[in-house]
PDB file of N, CA, C and O in Angstrom:
ATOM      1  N   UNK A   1     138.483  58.487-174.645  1.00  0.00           N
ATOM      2  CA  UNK A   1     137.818  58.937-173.448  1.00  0.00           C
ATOM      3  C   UNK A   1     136.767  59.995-173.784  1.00  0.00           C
ATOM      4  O   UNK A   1     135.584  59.839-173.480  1.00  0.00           O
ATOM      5  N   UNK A   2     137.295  61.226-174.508  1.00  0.00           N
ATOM      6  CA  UNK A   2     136.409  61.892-174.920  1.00  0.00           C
ATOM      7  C   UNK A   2     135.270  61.573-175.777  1.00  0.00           C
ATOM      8  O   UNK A   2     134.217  62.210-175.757  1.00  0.00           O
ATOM      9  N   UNK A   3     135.539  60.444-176.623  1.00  0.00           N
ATOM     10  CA  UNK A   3     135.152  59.885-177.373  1.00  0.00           C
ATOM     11  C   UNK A   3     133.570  59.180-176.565  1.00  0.00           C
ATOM     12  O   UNK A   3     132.457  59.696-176.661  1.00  0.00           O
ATOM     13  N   UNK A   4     133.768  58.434-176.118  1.00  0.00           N
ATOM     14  CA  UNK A   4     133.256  57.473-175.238  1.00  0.00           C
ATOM     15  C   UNK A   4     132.259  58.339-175.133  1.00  0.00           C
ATOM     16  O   UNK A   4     131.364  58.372-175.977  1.00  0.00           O
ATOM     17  N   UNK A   5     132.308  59.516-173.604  1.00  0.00           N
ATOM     18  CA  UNK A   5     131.762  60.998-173.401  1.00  0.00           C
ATOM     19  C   UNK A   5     130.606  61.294-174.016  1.00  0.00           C
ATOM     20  O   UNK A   5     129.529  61.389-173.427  1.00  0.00           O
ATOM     21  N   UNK A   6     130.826  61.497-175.578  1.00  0.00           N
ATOM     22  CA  UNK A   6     130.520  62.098-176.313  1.00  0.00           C
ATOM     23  C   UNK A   6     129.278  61.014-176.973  1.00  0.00           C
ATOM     24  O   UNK A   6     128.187  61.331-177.449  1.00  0.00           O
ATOM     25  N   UNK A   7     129.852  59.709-176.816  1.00  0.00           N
ATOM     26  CA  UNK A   7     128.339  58.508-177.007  1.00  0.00           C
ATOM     27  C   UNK A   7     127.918  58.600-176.011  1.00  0.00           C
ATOM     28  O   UNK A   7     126.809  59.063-176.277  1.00  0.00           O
ATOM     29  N   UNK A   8     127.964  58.493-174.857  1.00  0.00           N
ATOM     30  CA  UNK A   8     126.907  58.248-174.079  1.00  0.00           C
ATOM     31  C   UNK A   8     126.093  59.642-174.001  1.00  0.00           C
ATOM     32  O   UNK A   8     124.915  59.445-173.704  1.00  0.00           O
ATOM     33  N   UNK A   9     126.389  60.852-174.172  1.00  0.00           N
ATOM     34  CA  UNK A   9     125.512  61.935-174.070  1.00  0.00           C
ATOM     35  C   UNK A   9     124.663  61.988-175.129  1.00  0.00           C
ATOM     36  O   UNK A   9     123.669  62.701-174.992  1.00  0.00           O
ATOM     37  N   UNK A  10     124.880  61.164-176.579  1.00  0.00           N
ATOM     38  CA  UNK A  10     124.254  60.729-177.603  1.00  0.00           C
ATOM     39  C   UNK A  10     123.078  60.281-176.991  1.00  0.00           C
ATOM     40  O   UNK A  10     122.012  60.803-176.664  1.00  0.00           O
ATOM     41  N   UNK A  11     123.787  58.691-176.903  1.00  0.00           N
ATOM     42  CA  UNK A  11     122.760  57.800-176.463  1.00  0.00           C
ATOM     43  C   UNK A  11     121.549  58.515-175.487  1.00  0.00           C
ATOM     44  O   UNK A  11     120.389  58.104-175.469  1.00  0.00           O
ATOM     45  N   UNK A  12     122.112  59.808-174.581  1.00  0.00           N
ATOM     46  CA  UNK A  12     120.812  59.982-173.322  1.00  0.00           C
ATOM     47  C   UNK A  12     120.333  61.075-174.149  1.00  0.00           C
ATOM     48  O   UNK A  12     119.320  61.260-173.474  1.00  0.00           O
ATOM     49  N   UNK A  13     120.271  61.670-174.773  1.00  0.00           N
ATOM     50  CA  UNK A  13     119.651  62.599-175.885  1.00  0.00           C
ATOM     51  C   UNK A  13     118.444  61.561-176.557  1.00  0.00           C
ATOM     52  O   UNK A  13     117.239  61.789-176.446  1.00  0.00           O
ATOM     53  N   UNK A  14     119.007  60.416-177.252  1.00  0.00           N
ATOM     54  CA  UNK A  14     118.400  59.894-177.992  1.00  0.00           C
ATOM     55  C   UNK A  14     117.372  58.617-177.315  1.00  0.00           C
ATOM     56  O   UNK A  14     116.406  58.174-177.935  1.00  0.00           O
ATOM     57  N   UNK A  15     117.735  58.192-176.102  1.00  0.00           N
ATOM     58  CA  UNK A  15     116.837  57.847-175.107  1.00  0.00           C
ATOM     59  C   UNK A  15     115.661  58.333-174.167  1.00  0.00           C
ATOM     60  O   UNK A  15     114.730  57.675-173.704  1.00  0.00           O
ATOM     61  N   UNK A  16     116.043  59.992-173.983  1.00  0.00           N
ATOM     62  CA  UNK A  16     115.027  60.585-173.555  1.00  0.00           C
ATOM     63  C   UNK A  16     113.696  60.314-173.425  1.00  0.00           C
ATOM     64  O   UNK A  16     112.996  60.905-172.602  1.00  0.00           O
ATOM     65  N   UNK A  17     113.220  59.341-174.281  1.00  0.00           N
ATOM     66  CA  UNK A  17     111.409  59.450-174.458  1.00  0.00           C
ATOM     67  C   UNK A  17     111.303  57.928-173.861  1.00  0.00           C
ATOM     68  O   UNK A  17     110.290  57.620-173.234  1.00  0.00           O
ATOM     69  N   UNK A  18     112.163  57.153-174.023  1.00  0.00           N
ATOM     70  CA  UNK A  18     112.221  55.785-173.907  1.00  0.00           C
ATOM     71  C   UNK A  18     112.219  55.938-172.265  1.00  0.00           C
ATOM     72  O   UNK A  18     112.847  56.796-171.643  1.00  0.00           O
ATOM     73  N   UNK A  19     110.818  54.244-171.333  1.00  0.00           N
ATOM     74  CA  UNK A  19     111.048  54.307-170.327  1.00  0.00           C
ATOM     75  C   UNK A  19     112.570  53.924-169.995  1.00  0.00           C
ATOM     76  O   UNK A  19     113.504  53.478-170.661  1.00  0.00           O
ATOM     77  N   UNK A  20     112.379  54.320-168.603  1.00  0.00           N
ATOM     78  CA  UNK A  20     113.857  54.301-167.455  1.00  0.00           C
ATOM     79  C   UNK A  20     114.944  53.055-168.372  1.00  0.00           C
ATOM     80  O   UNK A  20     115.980  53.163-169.028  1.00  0.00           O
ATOM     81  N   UNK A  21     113.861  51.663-167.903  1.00  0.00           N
ATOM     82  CA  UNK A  21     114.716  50.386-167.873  1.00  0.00           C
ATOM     83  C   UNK A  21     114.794  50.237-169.098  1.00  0.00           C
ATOM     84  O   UNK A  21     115.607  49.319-169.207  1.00  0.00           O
ATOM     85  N   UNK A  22     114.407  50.607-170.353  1.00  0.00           N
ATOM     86  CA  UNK A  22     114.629  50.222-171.858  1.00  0.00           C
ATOM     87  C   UNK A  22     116.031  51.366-171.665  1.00  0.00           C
ATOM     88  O   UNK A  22     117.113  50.807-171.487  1.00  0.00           O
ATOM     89  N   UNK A  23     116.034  52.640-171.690  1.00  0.00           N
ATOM     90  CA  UNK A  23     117.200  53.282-171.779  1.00  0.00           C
ATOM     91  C   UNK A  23     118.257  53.044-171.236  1.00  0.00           C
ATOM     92  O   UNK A  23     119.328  53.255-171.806  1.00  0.00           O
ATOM     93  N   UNK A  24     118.146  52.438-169.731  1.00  0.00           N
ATOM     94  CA  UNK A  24     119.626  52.021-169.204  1.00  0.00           C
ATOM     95  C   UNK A  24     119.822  50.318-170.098  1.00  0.00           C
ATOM     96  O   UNK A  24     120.855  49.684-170.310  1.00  0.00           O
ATOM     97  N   UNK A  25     119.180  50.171-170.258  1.00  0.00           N
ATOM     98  CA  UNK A  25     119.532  48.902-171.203  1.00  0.00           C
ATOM     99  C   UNK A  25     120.187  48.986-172.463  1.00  0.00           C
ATOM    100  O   UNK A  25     121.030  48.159-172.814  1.00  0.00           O
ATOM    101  N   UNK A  26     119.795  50.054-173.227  1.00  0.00           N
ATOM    102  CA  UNK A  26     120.299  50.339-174.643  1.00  0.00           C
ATOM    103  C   UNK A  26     121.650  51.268-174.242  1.00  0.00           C
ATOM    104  O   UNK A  26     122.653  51.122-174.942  1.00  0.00           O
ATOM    105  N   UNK A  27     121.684  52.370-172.946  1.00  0.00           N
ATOM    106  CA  UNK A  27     123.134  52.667-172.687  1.00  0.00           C
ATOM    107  C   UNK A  27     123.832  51.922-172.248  1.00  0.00           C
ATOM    108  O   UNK A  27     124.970  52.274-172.557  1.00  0.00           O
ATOM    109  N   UNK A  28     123.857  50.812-171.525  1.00  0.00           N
ATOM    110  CA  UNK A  28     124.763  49.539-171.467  1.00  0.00           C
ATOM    111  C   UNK A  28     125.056  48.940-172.788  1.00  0.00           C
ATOM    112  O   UNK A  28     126.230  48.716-173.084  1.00  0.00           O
ATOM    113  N   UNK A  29     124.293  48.717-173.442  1.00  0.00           N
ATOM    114  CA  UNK A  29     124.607  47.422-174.257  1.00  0.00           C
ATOM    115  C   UNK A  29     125.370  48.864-175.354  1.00  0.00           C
ATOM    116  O   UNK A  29     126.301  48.523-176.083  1.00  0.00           O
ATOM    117  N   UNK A  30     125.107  49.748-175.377  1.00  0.00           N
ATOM    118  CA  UNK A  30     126.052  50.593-176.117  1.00  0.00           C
ATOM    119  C   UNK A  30     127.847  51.170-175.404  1.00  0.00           C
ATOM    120  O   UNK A  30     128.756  51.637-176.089  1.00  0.00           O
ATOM    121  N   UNK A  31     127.865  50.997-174.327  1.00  0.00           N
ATOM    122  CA  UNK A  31     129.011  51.274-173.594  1.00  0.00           C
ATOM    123  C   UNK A  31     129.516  49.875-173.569  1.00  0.00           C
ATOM    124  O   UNK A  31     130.546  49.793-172.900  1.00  0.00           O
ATOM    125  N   UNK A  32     129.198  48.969-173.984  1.00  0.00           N
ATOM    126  CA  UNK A  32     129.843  47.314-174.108  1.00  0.00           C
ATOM    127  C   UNK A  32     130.258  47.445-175.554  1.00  0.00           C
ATOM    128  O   UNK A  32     131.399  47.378-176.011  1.00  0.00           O
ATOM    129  N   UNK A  33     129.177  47.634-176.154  1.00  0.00           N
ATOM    130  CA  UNK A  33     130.092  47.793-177.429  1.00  0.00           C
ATOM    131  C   UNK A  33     130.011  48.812-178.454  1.00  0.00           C
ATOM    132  O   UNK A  33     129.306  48.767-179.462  1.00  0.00           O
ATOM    133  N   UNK A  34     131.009  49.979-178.005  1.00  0.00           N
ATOM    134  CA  UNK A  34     130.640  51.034-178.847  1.00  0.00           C
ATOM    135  C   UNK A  34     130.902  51.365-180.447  1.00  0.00           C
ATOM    136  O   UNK A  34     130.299  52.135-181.194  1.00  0.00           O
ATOM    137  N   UNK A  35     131.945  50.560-180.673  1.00  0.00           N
ATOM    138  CA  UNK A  35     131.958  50.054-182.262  1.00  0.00           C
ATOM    139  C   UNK A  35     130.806  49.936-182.941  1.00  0.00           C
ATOM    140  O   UNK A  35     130.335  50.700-183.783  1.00  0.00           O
ATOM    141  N   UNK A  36     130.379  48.918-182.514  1.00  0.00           N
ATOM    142  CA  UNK A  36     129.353  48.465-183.144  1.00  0.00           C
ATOM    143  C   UNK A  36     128.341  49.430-183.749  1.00  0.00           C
ATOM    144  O   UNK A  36     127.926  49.488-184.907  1.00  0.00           O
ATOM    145  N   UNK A  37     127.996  50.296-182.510  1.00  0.00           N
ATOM    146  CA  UNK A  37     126.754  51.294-182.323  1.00  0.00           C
ATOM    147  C   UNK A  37     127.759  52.310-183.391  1.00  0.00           C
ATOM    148  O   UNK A  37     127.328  53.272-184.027  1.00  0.00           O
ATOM    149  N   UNK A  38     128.686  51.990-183.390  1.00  0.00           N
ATOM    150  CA  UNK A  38     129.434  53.615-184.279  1.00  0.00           C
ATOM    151  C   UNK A  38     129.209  53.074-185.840  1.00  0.00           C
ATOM    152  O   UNK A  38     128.496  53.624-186.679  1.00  0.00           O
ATOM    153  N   UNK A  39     129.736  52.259-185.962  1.00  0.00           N
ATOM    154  CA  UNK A  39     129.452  51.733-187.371  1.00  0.00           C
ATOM    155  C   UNK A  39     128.190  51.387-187.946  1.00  0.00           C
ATOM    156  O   UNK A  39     128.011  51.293-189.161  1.00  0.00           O
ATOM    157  N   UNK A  40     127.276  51.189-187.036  1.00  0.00           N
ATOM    158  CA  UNK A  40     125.726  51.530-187.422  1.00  0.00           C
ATOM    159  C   UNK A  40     125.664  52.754-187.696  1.00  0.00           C
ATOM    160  O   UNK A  40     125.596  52.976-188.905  1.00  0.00           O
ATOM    161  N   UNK A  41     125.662  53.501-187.138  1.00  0.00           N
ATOM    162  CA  UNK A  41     125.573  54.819-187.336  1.00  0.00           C
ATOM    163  C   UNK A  41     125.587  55.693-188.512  1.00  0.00           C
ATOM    164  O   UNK A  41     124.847  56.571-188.956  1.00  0.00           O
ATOM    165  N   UNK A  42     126.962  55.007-188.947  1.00  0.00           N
ATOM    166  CA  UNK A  42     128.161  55.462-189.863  1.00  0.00           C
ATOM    167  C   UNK A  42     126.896  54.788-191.236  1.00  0.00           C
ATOM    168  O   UNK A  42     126.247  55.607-191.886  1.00  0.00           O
ATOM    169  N   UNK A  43     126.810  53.986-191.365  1.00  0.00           N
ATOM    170  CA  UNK A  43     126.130  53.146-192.260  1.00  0.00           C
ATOM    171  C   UNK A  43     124.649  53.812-192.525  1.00  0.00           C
ATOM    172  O   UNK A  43     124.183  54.019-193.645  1.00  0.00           O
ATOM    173  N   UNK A  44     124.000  54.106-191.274  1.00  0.00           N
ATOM    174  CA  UNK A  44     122.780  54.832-191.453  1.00  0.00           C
ATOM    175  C   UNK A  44     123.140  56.074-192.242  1.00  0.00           C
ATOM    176  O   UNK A  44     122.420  56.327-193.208  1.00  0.00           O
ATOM    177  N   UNK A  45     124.245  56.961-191.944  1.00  0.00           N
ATOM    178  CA  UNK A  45     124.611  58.181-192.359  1.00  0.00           C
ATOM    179  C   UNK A  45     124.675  58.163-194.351  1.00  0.00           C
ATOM    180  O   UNK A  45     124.293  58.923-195.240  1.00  0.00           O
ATOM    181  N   UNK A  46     125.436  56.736-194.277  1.00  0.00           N
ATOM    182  CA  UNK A  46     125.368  56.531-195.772  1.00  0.00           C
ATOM    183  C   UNK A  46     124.455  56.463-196.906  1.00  0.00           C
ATOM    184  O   UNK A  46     124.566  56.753-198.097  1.00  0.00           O
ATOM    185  N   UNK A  47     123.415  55.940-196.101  1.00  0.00           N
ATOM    186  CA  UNK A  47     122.421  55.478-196.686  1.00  0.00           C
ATOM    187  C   UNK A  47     121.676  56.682-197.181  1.00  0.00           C
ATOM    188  O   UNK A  47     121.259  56.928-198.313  1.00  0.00           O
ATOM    189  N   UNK A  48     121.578  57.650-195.627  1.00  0.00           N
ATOM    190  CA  UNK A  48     120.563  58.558-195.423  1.00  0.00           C
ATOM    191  C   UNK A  48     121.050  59.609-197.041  1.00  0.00           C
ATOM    192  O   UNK A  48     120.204  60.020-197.834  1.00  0.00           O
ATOM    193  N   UNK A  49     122.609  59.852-197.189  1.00  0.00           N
ATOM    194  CA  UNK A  49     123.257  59.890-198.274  1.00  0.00           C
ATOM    195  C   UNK A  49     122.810  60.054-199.493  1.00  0.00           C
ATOM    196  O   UNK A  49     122.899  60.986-200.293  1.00  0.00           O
ATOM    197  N   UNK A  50     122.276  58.940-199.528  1.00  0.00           N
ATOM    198  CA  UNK A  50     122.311  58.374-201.091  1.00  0.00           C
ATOM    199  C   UNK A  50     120.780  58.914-200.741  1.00  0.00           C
ATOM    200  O   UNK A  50     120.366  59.219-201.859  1.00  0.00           O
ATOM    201  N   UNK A  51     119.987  59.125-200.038  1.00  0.00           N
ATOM    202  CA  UNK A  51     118.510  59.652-200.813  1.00  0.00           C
ATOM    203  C   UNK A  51     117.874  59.087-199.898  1.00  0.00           C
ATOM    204  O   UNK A  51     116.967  59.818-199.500  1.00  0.00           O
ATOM    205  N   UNK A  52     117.941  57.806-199.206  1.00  0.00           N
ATOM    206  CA  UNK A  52     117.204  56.707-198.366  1.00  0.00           C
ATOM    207  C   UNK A  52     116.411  57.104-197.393  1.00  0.00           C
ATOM    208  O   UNK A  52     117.091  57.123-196.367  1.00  0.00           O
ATOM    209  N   UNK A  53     115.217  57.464-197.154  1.00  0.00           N
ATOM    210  CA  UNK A  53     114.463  58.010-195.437  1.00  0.00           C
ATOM    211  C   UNK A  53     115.498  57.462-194.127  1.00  0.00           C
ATOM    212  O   UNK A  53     116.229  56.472-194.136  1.00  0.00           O
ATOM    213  N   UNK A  54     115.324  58.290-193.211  1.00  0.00           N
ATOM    214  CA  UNK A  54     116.429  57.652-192.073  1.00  0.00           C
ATOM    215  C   UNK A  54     115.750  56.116-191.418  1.00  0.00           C
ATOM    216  O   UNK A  54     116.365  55.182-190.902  1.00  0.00           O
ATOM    217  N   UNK A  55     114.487  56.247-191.627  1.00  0.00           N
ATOM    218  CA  UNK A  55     113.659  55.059-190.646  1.00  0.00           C
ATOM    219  C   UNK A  55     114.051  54.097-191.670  1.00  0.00           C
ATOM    220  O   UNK A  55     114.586  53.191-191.032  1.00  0.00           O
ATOM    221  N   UNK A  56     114.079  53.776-192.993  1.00  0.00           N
ATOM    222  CA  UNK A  56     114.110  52.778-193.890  1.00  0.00           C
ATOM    223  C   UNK A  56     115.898  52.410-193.716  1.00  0.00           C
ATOM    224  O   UNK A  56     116.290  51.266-193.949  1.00  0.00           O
ATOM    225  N   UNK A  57     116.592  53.193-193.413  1.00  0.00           N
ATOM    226  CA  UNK A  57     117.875  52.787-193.736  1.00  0.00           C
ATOM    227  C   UNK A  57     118.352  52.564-192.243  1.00  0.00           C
ATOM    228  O   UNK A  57     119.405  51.929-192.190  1.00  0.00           O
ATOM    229  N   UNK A  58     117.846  52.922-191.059  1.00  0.00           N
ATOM    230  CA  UNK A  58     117.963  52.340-189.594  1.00  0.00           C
ATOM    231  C   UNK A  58     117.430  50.932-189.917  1.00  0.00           C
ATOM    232  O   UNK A  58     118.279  50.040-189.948  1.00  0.00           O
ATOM    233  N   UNK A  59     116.272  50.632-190.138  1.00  0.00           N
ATOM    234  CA  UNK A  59     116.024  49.740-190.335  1.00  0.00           C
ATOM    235  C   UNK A  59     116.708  48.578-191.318  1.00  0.00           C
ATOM    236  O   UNK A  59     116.647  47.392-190.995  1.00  0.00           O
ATOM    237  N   UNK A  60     117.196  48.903-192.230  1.00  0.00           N
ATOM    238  CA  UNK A  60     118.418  48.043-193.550  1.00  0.00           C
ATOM    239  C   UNK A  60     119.428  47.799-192.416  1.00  0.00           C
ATOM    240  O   UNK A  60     119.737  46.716-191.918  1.00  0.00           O
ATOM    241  N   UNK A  61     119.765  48.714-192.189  1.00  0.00           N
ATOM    242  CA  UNK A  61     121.665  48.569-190.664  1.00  0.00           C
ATOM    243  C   UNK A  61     120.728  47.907-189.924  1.00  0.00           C
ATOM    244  O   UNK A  61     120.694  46.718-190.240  1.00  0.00           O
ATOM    245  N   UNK A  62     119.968  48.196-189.082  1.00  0.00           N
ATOM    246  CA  UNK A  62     119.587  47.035-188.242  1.00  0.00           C
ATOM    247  C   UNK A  62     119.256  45.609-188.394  1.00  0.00           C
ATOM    248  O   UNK A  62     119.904  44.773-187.763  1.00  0.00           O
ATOM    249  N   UNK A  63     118.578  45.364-188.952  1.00  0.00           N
ATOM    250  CA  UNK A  63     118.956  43.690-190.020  1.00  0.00           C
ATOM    251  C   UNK A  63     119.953  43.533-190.080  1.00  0.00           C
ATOM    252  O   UNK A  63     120.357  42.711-189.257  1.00  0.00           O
ATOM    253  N   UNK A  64     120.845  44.038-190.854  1.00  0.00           N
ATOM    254  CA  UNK A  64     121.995  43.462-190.960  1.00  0.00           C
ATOM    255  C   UNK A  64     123.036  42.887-189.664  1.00  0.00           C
ATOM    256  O   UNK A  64     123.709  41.856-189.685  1.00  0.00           O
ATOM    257  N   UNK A  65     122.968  43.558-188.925  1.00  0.00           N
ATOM    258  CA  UNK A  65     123.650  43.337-187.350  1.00  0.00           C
ATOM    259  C   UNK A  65     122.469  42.876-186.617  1.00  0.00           C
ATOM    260  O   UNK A  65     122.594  43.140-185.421  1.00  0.00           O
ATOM    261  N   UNK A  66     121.570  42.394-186.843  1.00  0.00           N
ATOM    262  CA  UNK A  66     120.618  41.855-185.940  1.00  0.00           C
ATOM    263  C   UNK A  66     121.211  40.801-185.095  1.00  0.00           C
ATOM    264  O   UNK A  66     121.026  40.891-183.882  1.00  0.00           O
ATOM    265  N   UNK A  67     121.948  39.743-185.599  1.00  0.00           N
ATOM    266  CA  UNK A  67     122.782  39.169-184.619  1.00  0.00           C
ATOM    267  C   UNK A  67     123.546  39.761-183.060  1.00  0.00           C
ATOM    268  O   UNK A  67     123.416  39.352-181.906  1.00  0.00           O
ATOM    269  N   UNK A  68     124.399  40.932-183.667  1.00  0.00           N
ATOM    270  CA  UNK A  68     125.017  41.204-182.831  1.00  0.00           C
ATOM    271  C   UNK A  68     124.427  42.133-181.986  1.00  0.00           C
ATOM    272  O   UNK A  68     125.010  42.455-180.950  1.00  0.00           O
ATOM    273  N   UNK A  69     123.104  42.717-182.352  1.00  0.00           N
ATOM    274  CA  UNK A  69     122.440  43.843-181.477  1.00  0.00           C
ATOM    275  C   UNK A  69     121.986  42.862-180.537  1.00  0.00           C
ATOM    276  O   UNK A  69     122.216  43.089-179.349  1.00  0.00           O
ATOM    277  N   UNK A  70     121.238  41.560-180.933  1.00  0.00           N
ATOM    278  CA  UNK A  70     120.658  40.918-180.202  1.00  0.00           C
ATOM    279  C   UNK A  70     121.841  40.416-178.910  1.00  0.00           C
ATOM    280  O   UNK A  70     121.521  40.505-177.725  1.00  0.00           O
ATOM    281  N   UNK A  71     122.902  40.011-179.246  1.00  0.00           N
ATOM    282  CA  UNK A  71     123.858  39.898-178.438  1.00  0.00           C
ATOM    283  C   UNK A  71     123.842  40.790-177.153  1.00  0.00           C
ATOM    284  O   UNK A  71     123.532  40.717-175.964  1.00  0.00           O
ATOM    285  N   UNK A  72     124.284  41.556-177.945  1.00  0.00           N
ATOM    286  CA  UNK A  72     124.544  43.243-177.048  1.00  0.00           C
ATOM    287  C   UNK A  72     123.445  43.456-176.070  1.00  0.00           C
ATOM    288  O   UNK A  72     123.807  43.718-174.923  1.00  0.00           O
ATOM    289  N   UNK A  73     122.240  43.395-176.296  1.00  0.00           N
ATOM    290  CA  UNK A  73     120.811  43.721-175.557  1.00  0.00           C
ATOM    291  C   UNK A  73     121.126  42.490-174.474  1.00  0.00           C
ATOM    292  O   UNK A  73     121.107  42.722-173.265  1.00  0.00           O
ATOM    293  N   UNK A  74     121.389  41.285-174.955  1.00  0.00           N
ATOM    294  CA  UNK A  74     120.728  40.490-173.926  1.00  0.00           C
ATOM    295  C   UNK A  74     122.047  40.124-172.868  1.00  0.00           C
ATOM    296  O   UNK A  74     121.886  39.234-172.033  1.00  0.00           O
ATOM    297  N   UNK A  75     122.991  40.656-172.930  1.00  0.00           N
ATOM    298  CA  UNK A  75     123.779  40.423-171.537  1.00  0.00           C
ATOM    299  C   UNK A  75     124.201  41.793-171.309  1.00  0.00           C
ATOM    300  O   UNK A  75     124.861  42.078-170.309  1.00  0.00           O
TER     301      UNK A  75
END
């Protein structure tokens, strides 16, 4: 619960600049599946880790789950 909380105040931090309907779109499809969005995360963190720019290694995690982001976005 707290948990949960604590992504979505993420997500509206990190939506801020994004219009209205792109942000309630990316906080849905992140409150559907918050795993997902956590283990991206987690993966970006790794990368960023090892030396990697954050945009190059968002981008590596995102490919890789491109399937399932695409999922997530479109219902």
């Amino acid at each position: 619960m707290i948990k949960e909380f604590l992504l979505k105040q993420a997500v509206k931090r990190g939506t801020k600049n994004l219009p209205k309907e792109q942000a309630e779109m990316l906080t849905a499809a992140v409150e559907k599946n918050p795993e997902l969005f956590s283990k991206i995360a987690k993966e970006i963190e790794e990368l960023k880790k090892q030396g990697k720019p954050e945009m190059y290694a968002a981008l590596d995690v995102m490919k890789k789950y491109q399937k399932e982001l695409q999922a997530a976005m479109s219902s």
